[in-house]
C-alpha positions in Angstrom: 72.1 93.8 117.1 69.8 94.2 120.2 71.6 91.0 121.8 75.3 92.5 120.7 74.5 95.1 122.9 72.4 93.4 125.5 69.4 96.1 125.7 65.8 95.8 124.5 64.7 95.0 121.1 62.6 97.8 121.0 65.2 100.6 121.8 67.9 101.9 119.0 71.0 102.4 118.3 73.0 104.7 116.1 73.5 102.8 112.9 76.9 103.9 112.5 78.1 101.2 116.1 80.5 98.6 114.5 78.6 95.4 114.9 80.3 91.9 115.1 76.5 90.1 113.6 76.7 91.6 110.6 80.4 92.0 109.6 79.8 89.1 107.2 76.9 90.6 105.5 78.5 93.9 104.6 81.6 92.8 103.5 79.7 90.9 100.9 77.0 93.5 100.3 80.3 96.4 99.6 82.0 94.0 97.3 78.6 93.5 94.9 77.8 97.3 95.1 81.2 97.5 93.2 80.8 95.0 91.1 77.7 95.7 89.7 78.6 99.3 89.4 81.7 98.1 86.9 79.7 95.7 85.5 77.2 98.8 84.1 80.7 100.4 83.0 82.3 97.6 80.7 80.3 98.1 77.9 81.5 102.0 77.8 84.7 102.7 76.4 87.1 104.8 78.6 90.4 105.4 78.7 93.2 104.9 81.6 92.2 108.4 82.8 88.3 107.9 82.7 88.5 105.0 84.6 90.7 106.0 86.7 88.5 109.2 87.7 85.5 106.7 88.7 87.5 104.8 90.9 88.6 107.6 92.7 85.5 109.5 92.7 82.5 106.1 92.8 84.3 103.1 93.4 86.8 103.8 96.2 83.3 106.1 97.8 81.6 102.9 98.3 84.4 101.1 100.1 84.7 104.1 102.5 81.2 104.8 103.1 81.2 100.4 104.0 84.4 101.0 106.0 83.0 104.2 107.9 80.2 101.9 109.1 81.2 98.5 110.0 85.0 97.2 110.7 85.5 95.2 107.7 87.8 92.2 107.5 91.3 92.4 105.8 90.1 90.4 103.3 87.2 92.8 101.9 89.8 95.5 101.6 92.4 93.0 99.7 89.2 91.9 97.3 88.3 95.2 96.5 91.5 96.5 95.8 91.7 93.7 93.6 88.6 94.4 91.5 89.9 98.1 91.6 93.2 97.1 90.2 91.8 94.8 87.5 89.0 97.6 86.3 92.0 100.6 86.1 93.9 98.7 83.9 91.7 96.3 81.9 88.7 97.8 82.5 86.9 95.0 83.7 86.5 93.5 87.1 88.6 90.2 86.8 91.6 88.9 85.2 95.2 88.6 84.9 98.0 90.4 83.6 98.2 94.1 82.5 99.3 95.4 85.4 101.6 98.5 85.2 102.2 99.7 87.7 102.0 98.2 91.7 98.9 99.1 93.8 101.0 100.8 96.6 102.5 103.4 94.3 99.1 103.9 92.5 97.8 104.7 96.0 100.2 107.2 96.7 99.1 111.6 96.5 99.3 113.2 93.3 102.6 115.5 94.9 104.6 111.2 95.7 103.9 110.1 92.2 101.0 108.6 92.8 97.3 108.9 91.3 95.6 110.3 94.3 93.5 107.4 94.7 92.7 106.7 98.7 94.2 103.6 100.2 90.8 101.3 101.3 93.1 99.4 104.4 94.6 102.6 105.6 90.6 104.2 105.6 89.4 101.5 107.7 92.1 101.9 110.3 91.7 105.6 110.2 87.3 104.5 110.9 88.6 102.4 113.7 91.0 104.8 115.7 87.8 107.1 115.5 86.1 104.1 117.5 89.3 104.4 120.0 89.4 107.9 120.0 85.5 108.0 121.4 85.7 105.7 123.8 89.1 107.3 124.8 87.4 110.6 125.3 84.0 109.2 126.9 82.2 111.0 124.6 79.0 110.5 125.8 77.3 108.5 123.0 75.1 105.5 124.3 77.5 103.1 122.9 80.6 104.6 124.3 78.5 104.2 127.6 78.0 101.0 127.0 81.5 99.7 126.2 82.5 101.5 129.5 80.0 99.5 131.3 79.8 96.1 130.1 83.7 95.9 128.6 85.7 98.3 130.1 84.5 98.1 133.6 86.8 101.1 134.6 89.9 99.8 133.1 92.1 102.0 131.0 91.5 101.0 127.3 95.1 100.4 127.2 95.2 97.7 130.0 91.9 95.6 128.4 92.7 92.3 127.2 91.8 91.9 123.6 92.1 88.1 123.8 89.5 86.3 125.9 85.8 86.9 125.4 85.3 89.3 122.9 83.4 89.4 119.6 85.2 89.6 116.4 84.7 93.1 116.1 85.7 94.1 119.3 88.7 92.5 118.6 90.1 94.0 115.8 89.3 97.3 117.1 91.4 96.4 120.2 94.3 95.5 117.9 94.4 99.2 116.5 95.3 100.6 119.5 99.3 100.7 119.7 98.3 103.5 116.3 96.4 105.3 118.6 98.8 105.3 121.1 101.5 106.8 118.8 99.3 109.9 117.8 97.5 110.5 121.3 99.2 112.5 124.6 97.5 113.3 127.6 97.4 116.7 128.1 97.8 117.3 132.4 95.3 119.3 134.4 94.6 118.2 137.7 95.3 114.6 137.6 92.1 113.1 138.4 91.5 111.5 134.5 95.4 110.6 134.1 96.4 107.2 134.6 99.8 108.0 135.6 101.6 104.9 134.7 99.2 103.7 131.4 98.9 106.7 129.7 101.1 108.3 127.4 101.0 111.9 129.2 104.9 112.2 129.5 107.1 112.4 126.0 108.3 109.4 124.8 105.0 107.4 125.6 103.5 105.7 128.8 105.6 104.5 131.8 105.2 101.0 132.0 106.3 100.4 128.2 109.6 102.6 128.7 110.3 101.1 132.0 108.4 97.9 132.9 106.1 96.7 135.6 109.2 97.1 138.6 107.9 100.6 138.6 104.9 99.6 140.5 106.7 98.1 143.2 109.0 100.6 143.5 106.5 103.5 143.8 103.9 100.8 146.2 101.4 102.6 143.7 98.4 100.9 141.9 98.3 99.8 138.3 95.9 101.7 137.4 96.9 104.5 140.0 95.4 108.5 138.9 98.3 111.0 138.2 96.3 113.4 141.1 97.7 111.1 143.6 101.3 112.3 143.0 99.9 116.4 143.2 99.8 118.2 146.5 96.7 120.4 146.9 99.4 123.6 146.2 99.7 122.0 142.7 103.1 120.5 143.3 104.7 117.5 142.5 104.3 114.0 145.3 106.9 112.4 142.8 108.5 109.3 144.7 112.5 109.1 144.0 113.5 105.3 145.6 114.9 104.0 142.3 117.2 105.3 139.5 113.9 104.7 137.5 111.7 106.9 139.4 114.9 109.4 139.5 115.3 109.4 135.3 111.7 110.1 135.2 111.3 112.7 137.7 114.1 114.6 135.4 110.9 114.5 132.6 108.0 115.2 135.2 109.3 118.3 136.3 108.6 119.4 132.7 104.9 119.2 133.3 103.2 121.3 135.0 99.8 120.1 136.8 96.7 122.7 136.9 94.7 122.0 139.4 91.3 124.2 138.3 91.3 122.3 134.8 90.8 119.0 133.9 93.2 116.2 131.8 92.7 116.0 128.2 93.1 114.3 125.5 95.1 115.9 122.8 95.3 113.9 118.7 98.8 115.1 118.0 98.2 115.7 114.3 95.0 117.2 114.0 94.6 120.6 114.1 94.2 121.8 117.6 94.4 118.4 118.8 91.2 117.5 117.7 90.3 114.3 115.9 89.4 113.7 112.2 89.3 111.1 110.0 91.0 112.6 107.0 93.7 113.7 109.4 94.2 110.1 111.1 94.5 108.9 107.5 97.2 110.8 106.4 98.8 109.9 109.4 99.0 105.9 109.0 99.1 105.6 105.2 102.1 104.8 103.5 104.3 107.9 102.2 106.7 108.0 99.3 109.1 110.2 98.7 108.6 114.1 97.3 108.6 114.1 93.5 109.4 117.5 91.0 107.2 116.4 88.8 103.4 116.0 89.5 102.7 120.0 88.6 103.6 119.0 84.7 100.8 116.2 85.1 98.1 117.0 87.3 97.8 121.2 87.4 95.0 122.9 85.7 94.6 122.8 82.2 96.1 119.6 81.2 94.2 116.8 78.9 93.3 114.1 81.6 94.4 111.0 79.1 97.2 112.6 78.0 98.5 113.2 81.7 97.8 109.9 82.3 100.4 108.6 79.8 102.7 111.0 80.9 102.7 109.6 84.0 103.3 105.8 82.8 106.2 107.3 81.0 108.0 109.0 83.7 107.3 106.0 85.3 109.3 104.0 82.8 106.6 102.1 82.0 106.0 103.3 78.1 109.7 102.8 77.5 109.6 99.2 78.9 106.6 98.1 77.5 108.0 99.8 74.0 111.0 97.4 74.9 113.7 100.3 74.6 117.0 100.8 76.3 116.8 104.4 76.7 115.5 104.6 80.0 113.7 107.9 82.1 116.6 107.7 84.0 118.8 109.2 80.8 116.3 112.0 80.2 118.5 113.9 82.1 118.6 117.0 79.5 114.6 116.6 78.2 113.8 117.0 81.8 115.2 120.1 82.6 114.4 121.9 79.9 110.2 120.6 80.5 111.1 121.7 84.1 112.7 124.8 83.2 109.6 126.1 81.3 107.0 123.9 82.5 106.7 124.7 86.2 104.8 127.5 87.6 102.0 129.7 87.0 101.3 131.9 83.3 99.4 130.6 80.3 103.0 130.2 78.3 104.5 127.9 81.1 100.6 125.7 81.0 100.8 125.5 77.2 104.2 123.8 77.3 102.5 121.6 80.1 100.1 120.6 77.9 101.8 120.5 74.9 104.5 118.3 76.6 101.6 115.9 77.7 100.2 115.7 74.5 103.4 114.9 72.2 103.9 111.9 74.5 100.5 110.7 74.2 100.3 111.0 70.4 103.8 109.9 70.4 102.6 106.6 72.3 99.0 106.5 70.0 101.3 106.4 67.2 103.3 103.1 68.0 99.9 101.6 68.6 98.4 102.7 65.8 101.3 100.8 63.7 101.7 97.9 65.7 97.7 97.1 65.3 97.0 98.8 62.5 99.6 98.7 59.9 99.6 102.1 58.8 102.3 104.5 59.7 101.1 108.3 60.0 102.9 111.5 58.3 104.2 113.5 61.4 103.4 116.6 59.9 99.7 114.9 60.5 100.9 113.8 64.2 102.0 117.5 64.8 98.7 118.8 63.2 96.6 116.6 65.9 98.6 117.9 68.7 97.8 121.7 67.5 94.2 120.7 67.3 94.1 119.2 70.8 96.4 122.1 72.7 93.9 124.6 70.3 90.5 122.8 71.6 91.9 122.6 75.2 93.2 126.0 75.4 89.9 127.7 74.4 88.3 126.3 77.6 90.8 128.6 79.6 89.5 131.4 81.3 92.9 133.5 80.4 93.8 135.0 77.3 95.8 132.6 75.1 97.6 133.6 72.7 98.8 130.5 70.6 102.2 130.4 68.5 100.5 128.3 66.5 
């Protein structure tokens, strides 16, 4: 580590500085810390939702505590999905077959049809723009002072090339940065931090990329030119107009409005006050679906975790198809409505016919198990009997009055 940064043995560094040595070693040493943990799991017997509830809460927490502390390879995050995947659906860490579902919708918020469970590739990225965002900002740690120094060297971060003599690491946090770029401004003060023609401080992004390098000729300006050298000391624009280049942009400069008493800054478009955070950099680059109506009849308060579980599988056609029927979801037209109609909202009536809706698909689905593996078909006055004792047991937990039709 000491040589990776070319100081002393003897002095320290932050644990948390991505380091290009030991990349290696802790994409191994994440991968075993989940394996072993599932490992300890097999021999327990959980259902879809149980195991679903450790990844989310034990298993994915290892990958992003790894990811928030090295920049891990593709191929870590591509392994442990895989393990994840395998240990959802069969409950152990290898295998093939028994997939459901794809990864990519599993990944996706409770509120897109999803599971909620946090998309490992997407978490690294979001560890890595905080890299960019430091050394972006200078903000004063002894590793951003040393990147300034020793790679940097007073370039912008935009104009370094990632290419020739780098480490690994160094590289792939380079690679990141067209992300950054699409969720960073400048915000203009006086000019004097503002790389005028690198930096994305006018809207639609920096002025080389929307208009090429003749710019710099045009203007006889620097490359790496400050945005104070176009601002008078009255705080007005020194904007050259010799091409129609210069002329369409001066139409966008006179937008902005220099301040010479306060000093350019960074703004992270979609935090909150246009400060950084992981969780909000995550939500910005992770893949999206599309709105659904129908995650508050899973996942709201009150409902049996296993049983919303199957629910789930069956609006996603998956029970009907693995049940080899031809009445599809997509006919439920009528049966949806009328869950939707009394389902949705807040009241102990509308969560019991949650729950209860839940439940009659689960037992509905336990049933066609129990006669294709055991033999034995069940009376469904006994069926409806077990629902009642579930809905019964589940609603005596609330903290609301219940008052059960049955």
């Amino acid at each position: 580590m000491s040589s990776f940064l070319n100081i002393l043995s003897s002095s320290k560094v932050r644990s948390s500085s991505p380091s290009s040595s030991e990349h290696l070693l802790s994409s191994t040493i994440s991968i075993l810390r989940i394996t072993s943990r599932i490992r300890s799991w097999t021999a327990r017997v959980l259902s879809f939702a149980g195991r679903l509830q450790l990844v989310r809460s034990v298993l994915r927490s290892l990958q992003v505590y790894w990811a928030s502390v090295f920049v891990l390879p593709a191929y870590v995050h591509n392994e442990v999905d895989k393990i994840l995947r395998s240990y959802l659906w069969k409950g152990k860490e290898e295998g093939r077959g028994g997939i459901k579902v794809a990864w990519v919708d599993v990944c996706l918020p409770f509120e897109e049809g999803g599971l909620g469970i946090r998309d490992g590739p997407s978490w690294n990225i979001a560890n890595t723009l905080k890299i960019l965002w430091l050394m972006l900002t200078n903000s004063g740690s002894l590793w951003v002072a040393w990147m300034e120094a020793y790679i940097l060297k007073g370039k912008s971060l935009w104009d370094v090339d990632s290419r020739v003599g780098r480490s690994w690491c160094f590289r792939a946090i380079l690679r990141k940065r067209e992300k950054l770029k699409h969720h960073v401004r400048m915000k203009v003060g006086n000019g004097n931090r503002c790389r005028v023609w690198l930096d994305p401080w006018l809207q639609g992004g920096a002025i080389l990329e929307q208009v090429g390098e003749r710019v710099l000729y045009d203007a006889a300006s620097r490359r790496e030119a400050r945005l104070s050298d176009f601002i008078d000391p009255n705080g007005e624009w020194l904007w050259p107009r010799v091409s129609l280049e210069l002329i369409d942009l001066w139409e966008r400069v006179q937008e902005v409005s220099p301040c010479l008493n306060v000093s350019d800054s960074w703004v992270w478009v979609p935090g909150r006050q246009g400060g950084f955070s992981i969780a909000s950099a995550w939500e910005a680059i992770c893949p999206r679906g599309s709105r659904v109506l129908w995650d508050g009849l899973l996942w709201s308060g009150g409902n049996i975790p296993k049983h919303s579980f199957c629910a789930w599988l069956a609006i996603k056609d998956r029970v009907l198809q693995i049940m080899e029927s031809s009445h599809r979801i997509g006919h439920w037209g009528v049966e949806l409505s009328w869950i939707f109609h009394r389902g949705i909202g807040k009241g102990v009536r509308r969560k019991l016919w949650r729950v209860l809706w839940c439940a009659t698909i689960y037992f509905i689905w336990n049933e066609r198990n129990h006669r294709l593996h055991g033999g034995r078909a069940r009376d469904p006055i006994i069926l409806f009997h077990l629902i009642c004792t579930w809905i019964r047991a589940r609603a005596g937990s609330w903290r609301e009055d219940a008052h059960l039709p049955f």
